[in-house]
N, C-alpha and C positions, 0 to 999 in steps of 0.2 A: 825168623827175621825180626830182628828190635821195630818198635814203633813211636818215634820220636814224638814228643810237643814241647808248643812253647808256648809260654803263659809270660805275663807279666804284668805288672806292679806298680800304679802310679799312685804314689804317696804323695805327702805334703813335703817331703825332704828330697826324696831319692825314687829315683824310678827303676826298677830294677827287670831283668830278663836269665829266665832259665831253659835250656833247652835240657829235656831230658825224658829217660823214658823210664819204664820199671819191669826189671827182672825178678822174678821169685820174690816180690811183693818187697821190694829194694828198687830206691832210686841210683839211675844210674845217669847222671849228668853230663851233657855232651862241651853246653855253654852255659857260662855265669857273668852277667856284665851288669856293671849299675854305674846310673849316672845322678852326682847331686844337683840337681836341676833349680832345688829349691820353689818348687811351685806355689808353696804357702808361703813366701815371705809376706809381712805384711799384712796377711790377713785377718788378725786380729781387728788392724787399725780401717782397710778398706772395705774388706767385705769381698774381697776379691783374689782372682788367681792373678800373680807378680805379671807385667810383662814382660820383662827380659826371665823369668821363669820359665814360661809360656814356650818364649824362641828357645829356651834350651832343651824343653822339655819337646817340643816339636821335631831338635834336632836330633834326640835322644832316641824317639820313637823310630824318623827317617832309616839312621842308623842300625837300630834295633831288627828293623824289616828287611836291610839289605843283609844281615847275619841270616836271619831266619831264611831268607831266598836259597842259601847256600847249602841248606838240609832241608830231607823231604821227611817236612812235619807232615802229622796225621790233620795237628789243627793247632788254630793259635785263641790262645783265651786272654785277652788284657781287660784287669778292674783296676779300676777309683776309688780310695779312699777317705779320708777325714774332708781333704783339700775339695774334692769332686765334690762332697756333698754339701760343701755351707755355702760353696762360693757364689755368687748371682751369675757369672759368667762363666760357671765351667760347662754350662751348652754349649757355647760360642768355642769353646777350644776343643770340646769331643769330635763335633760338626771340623772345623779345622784337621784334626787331628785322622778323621778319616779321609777329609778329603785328600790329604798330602800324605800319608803314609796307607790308605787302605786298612788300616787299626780300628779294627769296633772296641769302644770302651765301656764295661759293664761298671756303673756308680753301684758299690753295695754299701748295704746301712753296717753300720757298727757292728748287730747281730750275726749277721752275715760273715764279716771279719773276726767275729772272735767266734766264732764255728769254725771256720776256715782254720786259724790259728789252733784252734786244739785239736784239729784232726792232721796238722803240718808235725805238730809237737810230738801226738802220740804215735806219730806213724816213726817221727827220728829217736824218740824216745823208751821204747819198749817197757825199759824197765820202771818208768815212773807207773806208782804206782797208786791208788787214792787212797786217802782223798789225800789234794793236794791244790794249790793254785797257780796258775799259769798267769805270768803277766808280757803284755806285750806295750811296749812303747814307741810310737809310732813320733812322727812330725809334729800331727796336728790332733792326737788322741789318743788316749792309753785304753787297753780293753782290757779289764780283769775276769779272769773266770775262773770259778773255784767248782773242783770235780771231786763230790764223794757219791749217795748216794742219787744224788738228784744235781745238774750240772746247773750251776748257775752264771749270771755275766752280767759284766755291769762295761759298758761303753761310755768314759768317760772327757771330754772337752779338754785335755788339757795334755800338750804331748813336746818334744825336748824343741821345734823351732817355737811352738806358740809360747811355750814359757820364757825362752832365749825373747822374742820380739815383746813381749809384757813387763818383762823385770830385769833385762841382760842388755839392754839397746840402747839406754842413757846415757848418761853421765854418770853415774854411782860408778864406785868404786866395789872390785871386786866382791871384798868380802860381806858389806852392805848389799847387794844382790844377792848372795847368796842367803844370807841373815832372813832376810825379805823373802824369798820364797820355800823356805822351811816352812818359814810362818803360814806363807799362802795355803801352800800344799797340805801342811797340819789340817789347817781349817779343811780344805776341800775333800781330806779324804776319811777324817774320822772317822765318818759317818758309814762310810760309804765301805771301807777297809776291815775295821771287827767283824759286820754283818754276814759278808761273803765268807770268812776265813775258818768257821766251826770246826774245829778238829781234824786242823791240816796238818800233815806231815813234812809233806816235801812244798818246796818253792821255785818254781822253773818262771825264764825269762828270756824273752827274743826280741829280735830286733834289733835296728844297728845300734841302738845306746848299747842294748846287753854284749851284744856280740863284741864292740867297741874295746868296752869294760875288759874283757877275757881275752882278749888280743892284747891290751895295754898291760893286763895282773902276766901276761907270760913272753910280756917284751919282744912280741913278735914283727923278723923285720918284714914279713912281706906276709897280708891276709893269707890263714889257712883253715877254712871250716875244718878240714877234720881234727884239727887239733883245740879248734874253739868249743864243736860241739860236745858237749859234757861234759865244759871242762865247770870246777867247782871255785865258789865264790862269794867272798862273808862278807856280812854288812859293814865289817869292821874295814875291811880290804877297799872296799870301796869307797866309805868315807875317807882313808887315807889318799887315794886317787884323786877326790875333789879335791881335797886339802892339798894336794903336793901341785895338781895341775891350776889352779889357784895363785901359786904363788910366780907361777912363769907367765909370762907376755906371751902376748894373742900371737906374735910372728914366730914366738920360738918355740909354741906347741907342736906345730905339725913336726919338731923334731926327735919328738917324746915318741919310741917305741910302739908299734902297736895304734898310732892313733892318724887317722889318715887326716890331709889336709883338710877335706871338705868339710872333714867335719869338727872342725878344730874349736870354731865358734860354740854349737851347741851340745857337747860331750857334757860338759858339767851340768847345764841345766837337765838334758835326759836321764846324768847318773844323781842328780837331788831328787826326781820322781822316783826312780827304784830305790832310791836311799830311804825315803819318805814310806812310800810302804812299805818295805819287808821292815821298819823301823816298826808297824804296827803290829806284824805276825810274830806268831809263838816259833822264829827260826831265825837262828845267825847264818844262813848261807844260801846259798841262790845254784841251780844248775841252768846254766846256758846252752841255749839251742839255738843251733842254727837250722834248724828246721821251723818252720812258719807254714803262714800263708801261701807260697808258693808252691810250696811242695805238695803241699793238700789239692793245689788247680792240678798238680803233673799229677796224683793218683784220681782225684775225679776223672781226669778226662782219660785217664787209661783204663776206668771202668766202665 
């Protein structure tokens, strides 16, 4: 007899939920929902989780819990991410968030998240193989981890809404935004990007920018992880992406192939951070996972 769980995912963009369990060391997926809640809107400027984030992300959870009632989980694991941990108020909505939905929310630090992520990656990934480095691109934080002999991680402040509310929210004109945070990005990752990357081979990447990306490069009309995960993807292919979604209006994106509404807004700023480092790595191509963070909570908790 299978032994179902459900884990899920409150980020600073998307709150995400999986039910599933694992057969002969294979996920076997029962349920997959996510909602763009956008919890981090703003947070750059307030300091704070959005309110009308807050109500969706409350109703997101609601929701979440009457799925989960409908199958007999083992157990239910929900974490906080980037948003959870800077905001002054993400007590006040945990506290909330239990009392209306009975949802205990685990805040993990950065390390924590990018552990989680490379055991989601290596678990969907078999054949990556090291050294190599894994990027993930989050809302409100990107986490790099680079795996040869000794695994390293760098948890980094800067992820596709925080970029989107910093240099995408003004007045400037498209191409000046983007202009603008190359430059930003350059500076912030220089440093940071050689360091990690010693004699990498492969470059893998997750998360809705990635996943995004590989849904738009294979013009898919309706999301399909199994054709997103592994699929392959150049640096070249994807500066063409910013560049072509660039030149359309903000209303007539969500009718670009592969790119869902919610995230219509901040696509380009999450694919100028994967632009931006693999633009630093010794590698033209990127493999995409759609295995993460989540997937690592459904094998934890079935050990």
């Amino acid at each position: 007899m299978h032994r179902d769980f459900a884990v899920i995912d409150i980020g600073t963009n998307t709150i995400r939920l999986i039910i599933a369990s694992v057969k002969d060391g294979r996920l076997v997926r029962r349920v997959s929902r996510r909602v763009a809640a956008r919890l981090g809107a703003k947070i750059n400027d307030t300091g704070k989780l959005d309110t009308e984030g807050m109500n969706k992300a409350l109703d997101a959870l609601q929701s979440f819990s009457q799925t989960i009632n409908l199958y007999n989980v083992v157990s239910i694991k929900a974490v906080g991410t980037y948003a959870l941990r800077v905001a002054a108020n993400s007590k006040q909505f945990i506290k909330e968030a239990a009392d209306k939905t009975g949802i205990s929310i685990d805040v993990i630090s950065g390390e924590q998240e990018a552990d989680l992520t490379l055991k989601g990656i290596t678990a969907g990934c078999p054949s990556l193989t090291p050294p190599y480095v894994l990027i993930d691109i989050g809302g409100g934080s990107t986490e790099l981890i680079s795996v040869s002999e000794n695994t390293r991680q760098r948890s980094i402040p800067v992820g596709a809404v925080k970029l989107h509310d910093k240099l995408f929210s003004g007045q400037h004109q498209i191409d000046i935004s983007i202009k603008e945070s190359r430059v930003y990005l350059s500076e912030l990752f220089k440093k940071i990007v050689p360091n990690i990357s010693d004699g990498l081979l492969h470059v893998a990447a997750t998360g809705g920018t990635a996943t995004t990306l590989a849904a738009i490069d294979m013009q898919l009309e309706y999301y399909d992880p199994e054709k997103v995960h592994g699929h392959l993807i150049s640096l070249r292919k994807i500066d063409k992406i910013i560049e072509n979604l660039s030149s359309i209006p903000m209303e007539k994106r969500p009718d670009v192939k592969g790119l869902e509404k919610d995230r219509a807004d901040i696509i380009i700023p999450g694919a100028l951070i994967l632009s931006s480092i693999v633009s630093m790595l010794p590698a033209s191509s990127v493999v995409i996972s759609d295995y993460g963070l989540l997937e690592a909570l459904i094998f934890d908790a079935s050990e």
